[in-house]
NUDOKOL-192574 format. One record per residue (C-alpha): residue in three letters; chain; x, y, z. Coordinates in pm, whole numbers, plus 50000, padded with zeros to 5 digits. Each point is the difference from the previous one (the first is absolute). Last residue first. Layout:
BEGIN
> aa;ch;xx;yy;zz
> ALA;A;X;Y;Z
...
END
This chain:
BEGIN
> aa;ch;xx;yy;zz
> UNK;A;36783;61915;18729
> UNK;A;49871;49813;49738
> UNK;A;49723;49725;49807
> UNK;A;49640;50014;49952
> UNK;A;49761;50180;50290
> UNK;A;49735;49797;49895
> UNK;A;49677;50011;49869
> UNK;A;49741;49795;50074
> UNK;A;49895;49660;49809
> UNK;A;49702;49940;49872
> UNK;A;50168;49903;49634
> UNK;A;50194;49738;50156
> UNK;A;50353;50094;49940
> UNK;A;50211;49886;49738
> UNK;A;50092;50330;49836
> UNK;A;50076;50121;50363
> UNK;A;50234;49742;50065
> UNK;A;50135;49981;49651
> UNK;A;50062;50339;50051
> UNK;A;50156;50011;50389
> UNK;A;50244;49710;49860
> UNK;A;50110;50251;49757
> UNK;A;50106;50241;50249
> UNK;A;50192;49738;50217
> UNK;A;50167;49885;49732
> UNK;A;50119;50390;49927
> UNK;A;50131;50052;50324
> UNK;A;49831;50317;50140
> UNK;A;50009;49939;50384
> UNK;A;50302;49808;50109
> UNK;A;50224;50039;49678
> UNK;A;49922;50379;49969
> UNK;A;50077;50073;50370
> UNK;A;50347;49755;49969
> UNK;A;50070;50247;49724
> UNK;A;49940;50269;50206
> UNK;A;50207;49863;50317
> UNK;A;50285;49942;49753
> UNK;A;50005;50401;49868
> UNK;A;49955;50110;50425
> UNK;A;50331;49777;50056
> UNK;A;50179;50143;49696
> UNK;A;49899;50323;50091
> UNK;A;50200;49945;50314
> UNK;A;50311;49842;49836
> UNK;A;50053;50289;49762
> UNK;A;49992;50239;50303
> UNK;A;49717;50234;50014
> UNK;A;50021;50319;49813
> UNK;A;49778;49871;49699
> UNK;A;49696;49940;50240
> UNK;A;49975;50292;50113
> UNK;A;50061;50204;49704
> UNK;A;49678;49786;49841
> UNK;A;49779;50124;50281
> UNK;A;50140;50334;50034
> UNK;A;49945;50029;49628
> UNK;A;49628;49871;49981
> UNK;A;49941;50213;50314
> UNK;A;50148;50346;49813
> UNK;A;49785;49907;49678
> UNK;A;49647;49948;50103
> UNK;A;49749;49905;49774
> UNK;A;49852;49752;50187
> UNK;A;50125;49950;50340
> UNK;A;50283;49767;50106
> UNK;A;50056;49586;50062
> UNK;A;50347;49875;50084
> UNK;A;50144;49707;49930
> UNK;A;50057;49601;50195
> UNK;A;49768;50040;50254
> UNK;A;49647;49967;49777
> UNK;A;50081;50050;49654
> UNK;A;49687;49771;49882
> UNK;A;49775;50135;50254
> UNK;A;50116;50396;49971
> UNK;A;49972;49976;49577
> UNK;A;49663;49814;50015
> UNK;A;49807;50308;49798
> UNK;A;50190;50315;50040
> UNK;A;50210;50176;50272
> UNK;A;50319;50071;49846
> UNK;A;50284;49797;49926
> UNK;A;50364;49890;50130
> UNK;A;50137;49649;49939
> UNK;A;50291;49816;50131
> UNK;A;50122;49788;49776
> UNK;A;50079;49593;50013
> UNK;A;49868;49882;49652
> UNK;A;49696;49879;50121
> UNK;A;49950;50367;50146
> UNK;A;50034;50173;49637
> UNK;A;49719;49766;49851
> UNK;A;49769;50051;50302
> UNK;A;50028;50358;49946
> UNK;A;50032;50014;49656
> UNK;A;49636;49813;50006
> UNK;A;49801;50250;50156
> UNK;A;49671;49859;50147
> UNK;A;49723;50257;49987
> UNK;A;50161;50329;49791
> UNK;A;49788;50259;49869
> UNK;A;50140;50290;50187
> UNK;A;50277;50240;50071
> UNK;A;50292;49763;49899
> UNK;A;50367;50082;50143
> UNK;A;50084;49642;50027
> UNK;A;50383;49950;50080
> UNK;A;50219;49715;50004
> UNK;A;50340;50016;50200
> UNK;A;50407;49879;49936
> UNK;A;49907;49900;49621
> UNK;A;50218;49824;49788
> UNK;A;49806;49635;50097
> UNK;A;49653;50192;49842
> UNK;A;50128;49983;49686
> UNK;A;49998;49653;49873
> UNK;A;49730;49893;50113
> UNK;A;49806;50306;49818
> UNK;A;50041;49771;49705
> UNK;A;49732;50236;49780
> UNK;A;50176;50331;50022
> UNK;A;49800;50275;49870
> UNK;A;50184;50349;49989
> UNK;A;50348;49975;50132
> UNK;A;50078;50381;50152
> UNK;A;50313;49983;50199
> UNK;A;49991;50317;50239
> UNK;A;50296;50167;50210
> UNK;A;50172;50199;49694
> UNK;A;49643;50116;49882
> UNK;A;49851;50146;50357
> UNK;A;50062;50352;49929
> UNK;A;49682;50076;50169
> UNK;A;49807;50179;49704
> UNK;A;50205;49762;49776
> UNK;A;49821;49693;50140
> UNK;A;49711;50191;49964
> UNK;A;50025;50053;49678
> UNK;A;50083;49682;49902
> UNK;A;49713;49885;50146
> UNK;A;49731;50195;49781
> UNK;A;50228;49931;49708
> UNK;A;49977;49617;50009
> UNK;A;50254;49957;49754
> UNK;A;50233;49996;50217
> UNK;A;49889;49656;50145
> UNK;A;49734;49862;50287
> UNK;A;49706;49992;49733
> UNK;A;49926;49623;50107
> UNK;A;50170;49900;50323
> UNK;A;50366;50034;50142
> UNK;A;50176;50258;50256
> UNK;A;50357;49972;50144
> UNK;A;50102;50247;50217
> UNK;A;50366;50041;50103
> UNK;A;50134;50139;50317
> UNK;A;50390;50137;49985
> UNK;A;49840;50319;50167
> UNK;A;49885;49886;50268
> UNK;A;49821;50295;50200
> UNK;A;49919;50227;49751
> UNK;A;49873;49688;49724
> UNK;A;49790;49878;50318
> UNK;A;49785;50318;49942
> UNK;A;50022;49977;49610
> UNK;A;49853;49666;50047
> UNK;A;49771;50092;50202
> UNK;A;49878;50249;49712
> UNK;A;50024;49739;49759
> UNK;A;49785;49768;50163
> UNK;A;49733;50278;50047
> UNK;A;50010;50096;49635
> UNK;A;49956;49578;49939
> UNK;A;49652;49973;50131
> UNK;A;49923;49688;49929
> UNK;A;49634;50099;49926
> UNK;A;50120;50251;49776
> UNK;A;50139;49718;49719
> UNK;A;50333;49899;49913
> UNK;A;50000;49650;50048
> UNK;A;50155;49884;50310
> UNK;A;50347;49842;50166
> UNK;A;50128;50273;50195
> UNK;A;50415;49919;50134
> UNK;A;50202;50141;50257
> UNK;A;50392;49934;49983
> UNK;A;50277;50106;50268
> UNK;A;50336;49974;49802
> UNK;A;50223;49706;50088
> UNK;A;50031;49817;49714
> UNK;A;50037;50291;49743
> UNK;A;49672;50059;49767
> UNK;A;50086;50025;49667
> UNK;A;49629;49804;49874
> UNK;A;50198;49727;49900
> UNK;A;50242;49959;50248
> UNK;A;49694;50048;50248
> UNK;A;49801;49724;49804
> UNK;A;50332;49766;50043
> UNK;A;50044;50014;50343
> UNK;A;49634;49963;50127
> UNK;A;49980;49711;49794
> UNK;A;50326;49829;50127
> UNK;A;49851;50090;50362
> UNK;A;49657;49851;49990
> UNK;A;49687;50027;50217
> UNK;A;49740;49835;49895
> UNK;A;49710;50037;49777
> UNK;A;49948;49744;49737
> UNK;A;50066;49740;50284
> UNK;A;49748;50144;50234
> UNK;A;49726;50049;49768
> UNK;A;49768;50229;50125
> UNK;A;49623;49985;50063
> UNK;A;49764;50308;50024
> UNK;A;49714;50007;50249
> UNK;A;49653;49823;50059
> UNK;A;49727;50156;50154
> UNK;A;49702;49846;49933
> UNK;A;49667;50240;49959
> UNK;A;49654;49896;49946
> UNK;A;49836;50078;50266
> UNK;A;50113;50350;49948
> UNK;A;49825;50025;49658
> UNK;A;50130;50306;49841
> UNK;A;49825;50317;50045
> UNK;A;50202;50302;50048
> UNK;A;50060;49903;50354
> UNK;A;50120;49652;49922
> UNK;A;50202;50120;49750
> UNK;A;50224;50207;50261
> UNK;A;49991;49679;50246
> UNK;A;50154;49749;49747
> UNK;A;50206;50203;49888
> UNK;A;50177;50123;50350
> UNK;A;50042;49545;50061
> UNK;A;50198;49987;49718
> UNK;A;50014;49751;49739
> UNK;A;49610;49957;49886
> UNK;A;49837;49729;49915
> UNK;A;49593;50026;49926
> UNK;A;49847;49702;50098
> UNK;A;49716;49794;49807
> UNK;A;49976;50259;49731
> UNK;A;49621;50166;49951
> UNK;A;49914;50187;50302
> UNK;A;50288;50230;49881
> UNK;A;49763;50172;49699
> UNK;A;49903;50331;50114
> UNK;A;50364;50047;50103
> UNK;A;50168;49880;49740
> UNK;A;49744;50249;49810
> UNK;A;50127;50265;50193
> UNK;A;50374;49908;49948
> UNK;A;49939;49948;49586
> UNK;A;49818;50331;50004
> UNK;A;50287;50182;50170
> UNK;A;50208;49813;49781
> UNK;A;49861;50162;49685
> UNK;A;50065;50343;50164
> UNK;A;50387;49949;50058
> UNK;A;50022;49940;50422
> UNK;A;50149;50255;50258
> UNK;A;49692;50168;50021
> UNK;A;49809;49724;50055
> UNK;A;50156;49960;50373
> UNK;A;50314;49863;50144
> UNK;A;49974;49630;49907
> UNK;A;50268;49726;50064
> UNK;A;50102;49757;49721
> UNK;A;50004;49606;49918
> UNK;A;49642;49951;50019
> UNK;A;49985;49660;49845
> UNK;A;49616;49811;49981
> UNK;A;49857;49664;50011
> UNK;A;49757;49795;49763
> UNK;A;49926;49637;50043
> UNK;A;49888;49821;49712
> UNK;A;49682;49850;49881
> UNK;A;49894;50345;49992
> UNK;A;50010;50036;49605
> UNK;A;49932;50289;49879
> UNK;A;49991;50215;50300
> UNK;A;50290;49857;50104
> UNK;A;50226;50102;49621
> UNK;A;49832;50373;50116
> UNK;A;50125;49969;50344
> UNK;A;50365;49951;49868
> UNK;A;49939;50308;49769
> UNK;A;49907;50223;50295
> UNK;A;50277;49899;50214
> UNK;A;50227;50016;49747
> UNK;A;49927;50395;49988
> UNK;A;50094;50027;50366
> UNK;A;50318;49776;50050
> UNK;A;49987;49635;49928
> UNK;A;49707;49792;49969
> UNK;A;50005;49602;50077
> UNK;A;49769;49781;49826
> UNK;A;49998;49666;50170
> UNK;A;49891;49685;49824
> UNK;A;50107;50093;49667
> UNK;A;49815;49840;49644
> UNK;A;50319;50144;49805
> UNK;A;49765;49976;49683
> UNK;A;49713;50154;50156
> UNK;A;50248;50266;50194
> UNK;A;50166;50076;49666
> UNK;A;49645;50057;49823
> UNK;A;49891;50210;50289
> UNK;A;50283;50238;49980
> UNK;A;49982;50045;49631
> UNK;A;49647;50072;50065
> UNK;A;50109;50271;50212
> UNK;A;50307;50117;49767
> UNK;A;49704;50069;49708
> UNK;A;49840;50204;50257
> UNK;A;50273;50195;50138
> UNK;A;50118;50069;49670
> UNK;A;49801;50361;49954
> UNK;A;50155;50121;50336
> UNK;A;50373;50044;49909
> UNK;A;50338;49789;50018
> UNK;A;49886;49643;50114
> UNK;A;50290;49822;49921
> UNK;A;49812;49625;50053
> UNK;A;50295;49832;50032
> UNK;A;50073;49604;50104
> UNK;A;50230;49865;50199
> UNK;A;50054;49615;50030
> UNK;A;50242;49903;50333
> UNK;A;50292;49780;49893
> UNK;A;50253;50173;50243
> UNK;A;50109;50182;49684
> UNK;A;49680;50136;49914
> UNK;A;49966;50203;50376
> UNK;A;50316;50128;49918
> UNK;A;49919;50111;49643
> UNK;A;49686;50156;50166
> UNK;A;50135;50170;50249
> UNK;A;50118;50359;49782
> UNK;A;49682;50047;49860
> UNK;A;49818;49698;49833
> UNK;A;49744;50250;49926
> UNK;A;49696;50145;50151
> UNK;A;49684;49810;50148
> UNK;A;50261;49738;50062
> UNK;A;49843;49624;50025
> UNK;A;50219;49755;50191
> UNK;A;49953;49650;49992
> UNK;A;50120;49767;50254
> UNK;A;49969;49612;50063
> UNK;A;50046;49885;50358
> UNK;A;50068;49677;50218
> UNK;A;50338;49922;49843
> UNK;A;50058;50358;49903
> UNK;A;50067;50094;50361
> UNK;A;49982;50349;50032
> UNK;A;50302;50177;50091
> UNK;A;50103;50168;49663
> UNK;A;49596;50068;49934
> UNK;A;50012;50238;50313
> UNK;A;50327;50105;49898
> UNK;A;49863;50123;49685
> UNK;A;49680;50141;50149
> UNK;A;50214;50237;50289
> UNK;A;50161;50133;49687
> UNK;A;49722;50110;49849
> UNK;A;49895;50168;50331
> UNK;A;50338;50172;50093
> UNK;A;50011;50190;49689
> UNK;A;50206;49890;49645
> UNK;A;49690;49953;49757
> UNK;A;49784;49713;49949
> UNK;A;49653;50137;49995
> UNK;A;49647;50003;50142
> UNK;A;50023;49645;50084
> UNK;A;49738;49717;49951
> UNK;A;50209;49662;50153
> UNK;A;49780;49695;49907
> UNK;A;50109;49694;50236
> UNK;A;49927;49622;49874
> UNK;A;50028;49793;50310
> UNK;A;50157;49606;49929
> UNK;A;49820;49755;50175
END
């Protein structure tokens, strides 16, 4: 029998969790599955890929209070004519509306996406601190609750979440999207000016304080003083000169000649392979970061701080420093730039064969369909990963 799945996301943007759902529905098997996906937003900037792989997405653009109600019964009517037998919410505020399509018809089997860590209220806009708490109040309702990191699991546990509830089941990769490829890596460094043999760090992330890019800049300007023919390539929304806040700081530490600034770059496959290391320099809210995994199937080495699953998915093959911490991000990076080409070569296949043991993306949607299909009594389990 073919399983109708209802995908209720809060949006469709360019972060790790949207993009997490469009490989999930890559890997499915349509032969046993139809899928619907509902955004709560717009089609953002995964819904034309989602369309192209024959998936329906529909828009509720929920832009201000007053429409929530009319979008609500617009939910319903979908769901009655979709007639799903799983509902699966994704992120916070698709949780809610995944559990309100349940609620009206609980003929299907409702599970939840936390796709983020959590560092307190205060770090959360004021309508989703009501959307966490009543997540919260509300997690008896979804037969499991998957998370992708273990650290999530347990910090919404203690504010309230369901434990019993939890599965743990982490990011999937696609290891012939992401690979290791020297052609590519050629012809994005002639592109970007880079010479062939210059030591290259790249940052793959929105612009946003959580990622903490002052910090990355300032190891940067660290490494800058000790190899000077280093380049720095940064990409994500607002990563441009026309981002004043960051152009100022890039000016502050005479960082422009070393930095390539690319804004949003949607085929990140084809950027990572001009890359010599991958850094994270996030301060919070990640749980599973996808770069990572992305940047290790194509044979780097990756560097990050301590946050979410960073130090299990990295394991041996990168290094793993403090939090806002410039000097150990550097030494970390520096490190691994000054060993011989061969030698990083060795640490960038053991990451990729890392990614393809643990975080293969059949493997990941294997773990869904197992857990979608799972008598409802069933306990949680630790999901899929290191």
């Amino acid at each position: 029998m073919t399983q109708r799945l209802l995908f209720v996301t809060s949006g469709l943007g360019t972060g790790g969790a949207e993009r997490m759902l469009v490989k999930l529905l890559v890997a499915l098997d349509r032969t046993r599955c139809e899928c619907l996906v509902v955004s709560l937003l717009d089609a953002g900037t995964q819904g034309e890929s989602i369309r192209e792989m024959g998936v329906p997405v529909l828009e509720l653009r929920i832009d201000r209070l007053s429409g929530l109600l009319a979008a609500g019964w617009r939910l319903l009517r979908i769901a009655r004519r979709f007639r799903p037998h799983v509902v699966q919410g994704w992120m916070y505020h698709g949780n809610l509306a995944a559990a309100w399509v349940w609620l009206a018809d609980r003929s299907a089997r409702l599970f939840w996406g936390v796709r983020q860590t959590f560092h307190g209220m205060a770090a959360e806009r004021p309508l989703t601190r009501i959307v966490i708490r009543m997540g919260a109040a509300l997690s008896g309702m979804p037969a499991a609750i998957i998370f992708n990191s273990r650290v999530s699991a347990e910090q919404h546990g203690a504010i309230g979440f369901r434990s019993d509830k939890a599965v743990i089941i982490s990011n999937g990769f696609d290891l012939e999207r992401f690979r290791p490829d020297a052609e590519i890596r050629a012809r994005m460094r002639s592109s970007l000016d880079i010479p062939p043999t210059a030591p290259v760090v790249g940052l793959v992330a929105r612009y946003h304080p959580m990622k903490d890019h002052d910090m990355f800049l300032e190891a940067a300007a660290l490494i800058a003083r000790q190899l000077p023919d280093a380049i720095f390539v940064l990409a994500g929304r607002d990563i441009d000169r026309a981002n004043h806040v960051l152009a100022q700081k890039i000016a502050a530490l005479d960082l422009a000649a070393a930095l390539r600034l690319l804004g949003e770059v949607r085929d990140t496959e084809s950027l990572y392979p001009a890359f010599d290391v991958l850094a994270l320099s996030s301060a919070r809210g990640e749980a599973f970061p996808n770069v990572l995994g992305e940047a290790m199937a194509c044979g780097l080495p990756c560097v990050a701080t301590d946050v979410g699953e960073a130090r299990s998915i990295i394991g041996d093959t990168g290094g793993i420093v403090p939090v806002a911490d410039p000097a150990a991000l550097a030494g970390e990076i520096l490190a691994l730039l000054r060993l011989p080409e061969a030698e990083r070569a060795v640490l960038g296949k053991r990451a990729r064969e890392r990614v393809a043991r643990f975080y293969s993306l059949d493997s990941v949607a294997a773990a869904y369909r197992n857990c979608w299909d799972s008598p409802a009594d069933a306990a949680s389990s630790p999901g899929v990963g290191a």
